[in-house]
N, C-alpha and C positions, 0 to 999 in steps of 0.2 A: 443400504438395502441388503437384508440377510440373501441366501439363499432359498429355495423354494420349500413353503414351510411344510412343517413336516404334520401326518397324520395326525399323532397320537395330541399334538398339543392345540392342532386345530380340524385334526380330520379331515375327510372328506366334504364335511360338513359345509357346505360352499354356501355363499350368498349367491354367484352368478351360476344361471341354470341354460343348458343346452340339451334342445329337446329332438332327439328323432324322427321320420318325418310320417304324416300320414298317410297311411295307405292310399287313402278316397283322394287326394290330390296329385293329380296329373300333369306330368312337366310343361305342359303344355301352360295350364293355368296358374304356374309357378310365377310368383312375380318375380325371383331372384332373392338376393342376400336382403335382409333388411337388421334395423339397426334402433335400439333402442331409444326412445323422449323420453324427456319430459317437459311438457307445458302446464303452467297453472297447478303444479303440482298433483299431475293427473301421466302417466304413462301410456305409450305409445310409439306404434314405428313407423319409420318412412324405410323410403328404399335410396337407391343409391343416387339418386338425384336430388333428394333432399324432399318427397314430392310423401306426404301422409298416404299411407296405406292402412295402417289399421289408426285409429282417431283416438289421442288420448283419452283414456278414459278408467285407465285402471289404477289403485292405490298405490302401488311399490312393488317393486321386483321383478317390471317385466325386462328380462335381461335375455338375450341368446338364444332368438332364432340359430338353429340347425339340423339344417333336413326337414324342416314342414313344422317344430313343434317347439313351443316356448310354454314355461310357466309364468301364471298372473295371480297377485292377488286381489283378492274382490272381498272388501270390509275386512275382514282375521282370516278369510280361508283360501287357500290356494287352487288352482285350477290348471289346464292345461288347455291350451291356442293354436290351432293351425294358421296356417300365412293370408287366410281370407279372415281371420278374428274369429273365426266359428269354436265355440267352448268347446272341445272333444271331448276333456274329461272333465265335470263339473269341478265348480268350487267344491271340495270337503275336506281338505287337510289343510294342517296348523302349520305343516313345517310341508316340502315337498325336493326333492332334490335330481338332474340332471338326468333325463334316460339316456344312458349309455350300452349299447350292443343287446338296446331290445327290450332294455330293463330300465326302470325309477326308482330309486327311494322314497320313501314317504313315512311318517310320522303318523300315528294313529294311537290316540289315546287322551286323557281328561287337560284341560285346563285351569285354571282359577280367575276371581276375576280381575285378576292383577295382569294376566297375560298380555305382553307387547306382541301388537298382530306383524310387527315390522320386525321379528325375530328372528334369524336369521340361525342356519343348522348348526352352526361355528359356536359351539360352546353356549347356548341361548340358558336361560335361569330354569334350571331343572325343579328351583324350588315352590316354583308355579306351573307347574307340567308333571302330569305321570303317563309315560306311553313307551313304547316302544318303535324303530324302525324295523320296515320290512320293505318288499319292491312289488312294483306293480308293470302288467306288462302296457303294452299301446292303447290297449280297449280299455284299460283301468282294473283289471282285472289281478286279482291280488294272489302273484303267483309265487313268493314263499314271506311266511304269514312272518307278521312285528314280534320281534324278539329280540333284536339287539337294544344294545345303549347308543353306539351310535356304529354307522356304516362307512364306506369309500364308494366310490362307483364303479361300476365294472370296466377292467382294462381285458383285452386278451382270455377272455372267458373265466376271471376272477376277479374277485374283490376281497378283503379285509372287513372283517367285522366284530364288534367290541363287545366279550359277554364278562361279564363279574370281573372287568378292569382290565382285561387279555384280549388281543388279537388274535382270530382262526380266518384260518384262510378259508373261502369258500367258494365252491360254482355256483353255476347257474340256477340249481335243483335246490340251494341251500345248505344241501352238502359238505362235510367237513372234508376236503384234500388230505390232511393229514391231522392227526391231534396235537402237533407239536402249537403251542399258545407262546403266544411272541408279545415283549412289554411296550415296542411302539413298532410300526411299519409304513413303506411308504407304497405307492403304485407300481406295482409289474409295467414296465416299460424293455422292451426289446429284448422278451425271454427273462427279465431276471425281476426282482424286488429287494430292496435293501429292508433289513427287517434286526432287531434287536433283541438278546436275550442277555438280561444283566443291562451292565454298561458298554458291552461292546457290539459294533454292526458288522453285519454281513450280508451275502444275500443270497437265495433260496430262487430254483427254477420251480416250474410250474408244477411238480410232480412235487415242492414242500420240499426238496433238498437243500441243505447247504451247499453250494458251489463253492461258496468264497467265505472261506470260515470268519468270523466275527470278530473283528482287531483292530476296525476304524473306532475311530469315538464318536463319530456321526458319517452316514452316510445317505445319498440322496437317488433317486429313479436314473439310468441310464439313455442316453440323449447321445445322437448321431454317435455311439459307439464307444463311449467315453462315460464312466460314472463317478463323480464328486463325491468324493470323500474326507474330511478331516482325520489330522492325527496331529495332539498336541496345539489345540489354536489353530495351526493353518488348515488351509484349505489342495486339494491337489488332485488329480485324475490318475483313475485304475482306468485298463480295459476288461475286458471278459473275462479277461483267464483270472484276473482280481491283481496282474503286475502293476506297480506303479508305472504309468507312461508319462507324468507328467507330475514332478517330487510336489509333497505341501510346501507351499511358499506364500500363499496370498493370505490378506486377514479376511478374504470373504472373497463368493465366487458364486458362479449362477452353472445356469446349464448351455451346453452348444447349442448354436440354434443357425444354420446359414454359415454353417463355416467356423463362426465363431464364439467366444464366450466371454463375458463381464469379467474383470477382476478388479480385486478392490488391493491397490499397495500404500498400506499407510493411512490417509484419509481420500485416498480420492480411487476413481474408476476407470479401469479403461479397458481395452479389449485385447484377447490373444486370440492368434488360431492354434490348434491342432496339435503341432510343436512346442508350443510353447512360445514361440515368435509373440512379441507384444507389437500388435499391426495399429491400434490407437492407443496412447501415450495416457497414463493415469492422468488426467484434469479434471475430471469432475465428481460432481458431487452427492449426484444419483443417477441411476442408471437403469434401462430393462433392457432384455434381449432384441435382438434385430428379427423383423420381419417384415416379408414383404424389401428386404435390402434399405429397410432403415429402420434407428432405434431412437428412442426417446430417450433424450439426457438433460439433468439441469446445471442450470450453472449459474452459482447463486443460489438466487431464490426462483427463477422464471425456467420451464423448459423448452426446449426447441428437436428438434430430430438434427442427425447427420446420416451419412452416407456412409460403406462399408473403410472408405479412404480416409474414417475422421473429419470430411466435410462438414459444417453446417450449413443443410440446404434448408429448413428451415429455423429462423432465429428465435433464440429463446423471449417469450412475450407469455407462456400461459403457467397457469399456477399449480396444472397438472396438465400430463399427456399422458395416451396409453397406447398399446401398439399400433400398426396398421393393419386393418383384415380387409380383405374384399375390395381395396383401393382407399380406404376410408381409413379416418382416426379420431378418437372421442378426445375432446379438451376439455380443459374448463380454463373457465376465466372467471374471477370474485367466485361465486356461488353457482355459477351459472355452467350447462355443458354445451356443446357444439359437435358440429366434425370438420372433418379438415378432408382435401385430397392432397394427394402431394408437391401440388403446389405450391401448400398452405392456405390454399383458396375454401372458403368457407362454404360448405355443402349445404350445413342446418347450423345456423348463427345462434349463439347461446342463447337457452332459456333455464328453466327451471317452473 
């Protein structure tokens, strides 16, 4: 497992979409967290009891309820869902991407009729598409116009956007921050952004300064206080001021997440905190960060979770696992998905 990829080579460009929530819907008539199907190869969510709330029925993509709003697509066009199924913002876009603090990307411009409507923002065949991205607010309403190549979503009252093959920082308004054009960037996370001019990284506060002059050879978003870095192959942790607090040593490494972080020595994974202390022992052979105080690891070919102790509380049996959110975890098994709670007791038993 690399580390969290980076913009320029996949952008913001995300396939899984989490949408902000509706105004018109009242906590009251909030059903809770709900959580992505699919049946009959038709989309749809239950809640956390495993019980359908909105009713399969859409083609691809319905992924990530958050805060009241999820994107769907309906035949090649995208739309936008509140938690009762009610379309808020019609199907009209090809591509559509995550409202993030108020804001969506979205894609507006020709197809051909070659287009895969299951195309997803992540690099999709520009050679059958001419358009641009731009963001739209809650009501749909398209508050600064399609002109990029491609976008990032907004963190901390910015985002990254791609013109004639350059990164510019921008606000809310569309706004240029600063003129300085950067060759790849990743997400402002906790005041800062790692961002790249030439071959080497650094990273710039919100004001577009360099804080931490550019000298990694890859560098990643900052996470509980600590930002991954590369220098020469390994991997290793700066803090703010840009000191190393934690030398390159690993051949790969993720982000803190609960205390602790992934590292990869040699071929296998295991965990440190803080220090540097290795708290689980490299043994396996993939790895994600811990949430919710457990992570998904495989061993083998089958994954299972453990506990922050290196425990296996539950055993490796599925052919994918991904975090836990809201008590819940998505599996698969053959072709098929599920959820799990931490029991490993089956909430919603694979389909597909």
């Amino acid at each position: 497992m690399n580390p969290r990829p980076r913009l320029a080579t996949f952008s913001f460009l995300l396939l899984f979409f989490a949408f902000l929530a509706a105004s018109s819907q009242s906590p009251a008539n909030d059903p809770g967290p709900l959580f992505h199907i699919v049946k009959d190869g038709k989309w749809g969510y239950i809640d956390k009891t495993g019980q359908i709330v909105i009713a399969p029925q859409y083609d691809d993509n319905a992924h990530g309820f958050s805060q009241g709003l999820a994107v769907v697509l309906v035949g090649e066009k995208r739309g936008y869902i509140d938690k009762s199924g009610q379309m808020v913002i019609g199907p009209q876009y090809y591509l559509a991407g995550p409202f993030t603090e108020g804001l969506g990307a979205v894609w507006v411009g020709k197809v051909r009729s070659k287009w895969n409507p299951l195309s997803s923002m992540r690099g999709f065949d520009r050679t059958n598409a001419v358009g641009k991205f731009g963001f739209i607010d809650k009501t749909g309403q398209m508050v600064i116009p399609p002109q990029y190549d491609e976008v990032d979503s907004f963190s901390e009252g910015l985002t990254f956007a791609l013109v004639d093959k350059k990164w510019h920082l921008i606000d809310k308004t569309g706004q240029m921050v600063t003129p300085q054009p950067y060759d790849s960037v990743d997400k402002f996370s906790e005041g800062l952004a790692p961002v790249s001019v030439g071959k080497k990284w650094g990273y710039i506060n919100k004001a577009g300064q360099m804080v931490i002059p550019p000298q990694h050879d890859d560098a990643f978003s900052f996470s509980e206080g600590l930002g991954l870095v590369s220098i020469g192959g390994k991997y290793g942790y700066i803090d703010k001021s840009g000191q190393m607090v934690i030398p390159p040593q690993y051949n790969s490494a993720g982000r803190f997440s609960e205390g602790l972080v992934h590292v990869r020595v040699g071929k296998k994974w295991g965990y440190i905190d803080k220090t540097a202390q290795m708290v689980i022992s490299p043994q396996f052979d993939e790895v994600y960060a811990f949430s919710e105080g457990l992570a998904p690891v495989k061993v083998g070919k089958k994954w299972g979770f453990i506990d922050k102790t290196g425990q296996r509380v539950i055993p490796p049996q599925y052919n994918d696992a991904f975090s836990f959110s809201e008590g819940l975890a998505e599996v698969k098994v053959g072709d098929k998905f599920g959820y799990i709670d931490k029991t490993g007791k089956y909430v919603w038993l694979p389909t597909n």
